[in-house]
C-alpha positions as CSV (number, residue, x, y, z in Angstrom):
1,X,0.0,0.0,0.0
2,X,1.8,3.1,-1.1
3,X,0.3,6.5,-1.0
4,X,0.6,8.9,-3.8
5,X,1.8,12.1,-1.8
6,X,4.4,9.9,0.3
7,X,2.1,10.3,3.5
8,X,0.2,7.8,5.0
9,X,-3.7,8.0,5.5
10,X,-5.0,9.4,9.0
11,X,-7.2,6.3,8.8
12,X,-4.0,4.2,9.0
13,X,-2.4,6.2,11.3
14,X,-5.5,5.8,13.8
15,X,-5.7,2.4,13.6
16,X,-2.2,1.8,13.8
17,X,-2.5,4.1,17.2
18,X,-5.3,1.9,18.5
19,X,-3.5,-1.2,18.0
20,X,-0.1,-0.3,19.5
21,X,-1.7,1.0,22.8
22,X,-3.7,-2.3,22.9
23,X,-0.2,-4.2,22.5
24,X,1.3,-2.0,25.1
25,X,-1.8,-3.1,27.1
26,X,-2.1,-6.6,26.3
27,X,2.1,-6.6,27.3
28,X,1.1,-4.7,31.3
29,X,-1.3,-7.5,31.5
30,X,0.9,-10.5,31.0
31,X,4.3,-9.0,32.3
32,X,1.6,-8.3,35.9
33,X,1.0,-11.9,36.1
34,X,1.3,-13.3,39.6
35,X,3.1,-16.4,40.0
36,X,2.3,-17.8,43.1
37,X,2.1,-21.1,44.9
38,X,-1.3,-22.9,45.1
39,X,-3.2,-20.9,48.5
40,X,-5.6,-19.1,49.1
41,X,-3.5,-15.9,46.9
42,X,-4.1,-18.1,43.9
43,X,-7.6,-16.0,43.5
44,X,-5.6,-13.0,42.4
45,X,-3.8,-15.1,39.7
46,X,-6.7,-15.8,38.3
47,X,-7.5,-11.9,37.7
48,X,-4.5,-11.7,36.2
49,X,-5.3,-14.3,33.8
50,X,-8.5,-13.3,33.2
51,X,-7.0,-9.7,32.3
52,X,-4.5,-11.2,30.1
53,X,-7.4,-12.8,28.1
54,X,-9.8,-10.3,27.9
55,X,-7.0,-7.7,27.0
56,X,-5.9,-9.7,24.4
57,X,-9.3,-10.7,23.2
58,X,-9.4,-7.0,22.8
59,X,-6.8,-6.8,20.8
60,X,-8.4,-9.2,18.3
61,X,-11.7,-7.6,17.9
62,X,-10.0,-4.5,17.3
63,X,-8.3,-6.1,14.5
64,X,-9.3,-5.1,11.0
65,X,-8.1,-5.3,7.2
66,X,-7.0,-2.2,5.6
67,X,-6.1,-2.2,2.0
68,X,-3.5,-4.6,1.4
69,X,-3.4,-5.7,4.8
70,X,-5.1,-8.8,5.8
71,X,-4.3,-8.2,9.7
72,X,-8.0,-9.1,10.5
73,X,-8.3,-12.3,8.1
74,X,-4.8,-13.8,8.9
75,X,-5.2,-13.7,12.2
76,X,-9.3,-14.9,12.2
77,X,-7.7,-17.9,10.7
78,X,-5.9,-18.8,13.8
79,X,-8.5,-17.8,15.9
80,X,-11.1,-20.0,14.6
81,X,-9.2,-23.0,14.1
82,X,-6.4,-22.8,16.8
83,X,-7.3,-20.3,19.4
84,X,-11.3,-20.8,20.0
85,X,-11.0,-25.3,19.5
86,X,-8.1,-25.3,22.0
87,X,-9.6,-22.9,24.6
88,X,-13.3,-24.4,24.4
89,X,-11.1,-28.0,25.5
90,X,-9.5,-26.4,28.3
91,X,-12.7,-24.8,29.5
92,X,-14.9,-28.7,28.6
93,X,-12.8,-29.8,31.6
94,X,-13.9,-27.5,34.2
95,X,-15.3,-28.8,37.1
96,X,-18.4,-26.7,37.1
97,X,-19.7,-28.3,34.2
98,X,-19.6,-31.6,35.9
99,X,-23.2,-33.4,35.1
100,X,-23.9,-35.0,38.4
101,X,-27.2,-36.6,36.7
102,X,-25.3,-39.7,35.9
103,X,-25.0,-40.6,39.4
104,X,-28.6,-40.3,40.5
105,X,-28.9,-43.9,40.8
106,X,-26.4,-44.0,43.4
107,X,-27.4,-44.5,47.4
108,X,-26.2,-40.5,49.0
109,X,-23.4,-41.6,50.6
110,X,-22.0,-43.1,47.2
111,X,-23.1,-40.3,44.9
112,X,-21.4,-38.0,46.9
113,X,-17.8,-40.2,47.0
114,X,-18.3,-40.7,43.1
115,X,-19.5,-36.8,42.3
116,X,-16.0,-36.2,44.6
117,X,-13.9,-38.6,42.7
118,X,-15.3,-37.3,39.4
119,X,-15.1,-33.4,40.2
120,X,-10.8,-34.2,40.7
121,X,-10.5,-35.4,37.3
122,X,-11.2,-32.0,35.9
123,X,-9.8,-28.5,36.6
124,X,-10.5,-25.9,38.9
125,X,-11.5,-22.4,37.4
126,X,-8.1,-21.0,38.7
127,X,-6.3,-23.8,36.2
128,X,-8.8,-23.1,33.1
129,X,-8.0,-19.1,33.6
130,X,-3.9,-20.4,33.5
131,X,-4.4,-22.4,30.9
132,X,-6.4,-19.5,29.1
133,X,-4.2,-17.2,29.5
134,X,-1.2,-19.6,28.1
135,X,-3.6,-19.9,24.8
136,X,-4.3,-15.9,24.9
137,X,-0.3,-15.3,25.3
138,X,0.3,-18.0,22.2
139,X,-2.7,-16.2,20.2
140,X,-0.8,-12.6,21.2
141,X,2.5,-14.1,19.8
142,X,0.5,-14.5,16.5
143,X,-1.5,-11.2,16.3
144,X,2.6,-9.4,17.2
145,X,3.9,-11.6,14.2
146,X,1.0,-10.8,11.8
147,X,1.3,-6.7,13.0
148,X,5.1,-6.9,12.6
149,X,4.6,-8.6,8.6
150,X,2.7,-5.5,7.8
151,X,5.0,-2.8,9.7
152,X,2.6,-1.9,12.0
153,X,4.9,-2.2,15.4
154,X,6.3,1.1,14.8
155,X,5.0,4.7,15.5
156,X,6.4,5.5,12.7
157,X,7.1,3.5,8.8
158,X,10.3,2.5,8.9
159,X,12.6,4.2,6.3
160,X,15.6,2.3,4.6
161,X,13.6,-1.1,4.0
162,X,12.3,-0.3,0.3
163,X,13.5,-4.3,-0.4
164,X,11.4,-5.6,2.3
165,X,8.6,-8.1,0.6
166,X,5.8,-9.3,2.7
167,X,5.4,-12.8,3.5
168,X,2.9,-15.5,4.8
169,X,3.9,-16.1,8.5
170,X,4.7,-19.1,9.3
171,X,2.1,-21.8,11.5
172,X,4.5,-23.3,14.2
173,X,2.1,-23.2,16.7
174,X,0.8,-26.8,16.9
């Protein structure tokens, strides 16, 4: 995309804005995670997970082609077939979705010991948020990779690079 005048379009410019203070935001959240041990602290990790996915789920929807870049299509690829399948797995296991119908046969005593024993099989909300947020962070990597194909990571175009083609990135994310 090359303007006639040598200038880029304010339209450009804006969106370029928008994204680079969601990056900046989306980069707070995750360097703000708290790593702690497994007590009763472990609540506030999960806010920090939870922030690191929604802020990076904003990042996504604000996400849109312009011209000859395909920022919004690339990465709605990865979304729907990478991000989205492997998060709804992680959150299938949660232990709130737990269908306790199965055991109505059971005496009360034995329901309960086989709702228990079932329930620890799956994961707590705290581990779906972690395992979230590892997805959103891999999904970030991918809308930074896509951003940086299109020269978008800079306040600025970047002069000197005239020889500089753009590619397809790369899908080692499997």
């Amino acid at each position: 995309m090359k303007p006639m005048n040598g200038e880029l379009p304010s339209e450009y410019v804006s969106i370029r804005t928008v994204w680079l203070q969601a990056i900046n935001d989306c980069r707070k959240a995750i360097a703000q995670r708290a790593i702690q041990e497994s007590t009763e602290e472990r609540a506030w990790r999960e806010i920090g997970d939870r922030n690191i996915v929604y802020n990076i789920d904003a990042l996504y929807f604000s996400l849109c082609d312009y011209g000859e870049m395909r920022v919004r299509s690339e990465t709605s690829k990865y979304y729907n077939e990478t991000y989205k399948p492997n998060v709804r797995k992680i959150w299938d296991q949660f232990q709130g979705n737990l269908d306790t119908s199965q055991f109505e046969h059971l005496s009360l005593l034995e329901k309960e010991a086989a709702i228990d024993k079932a329930r620890k099989k799956l994961y707590s909300a705290g581990h779906c948020w972690n395992m979230n947020a590892r997805e959103s962070i891999n999904f970030y990597d991918y809308i930074i990779q896509t951003l940086n194909k299109y020269n978008m990571l800079f306040e600025e175009q970047p002069r000197g690079y005239s020889n500089v083609t753009i590619e397809e990135i790369k899908e080692n994310y499997k």
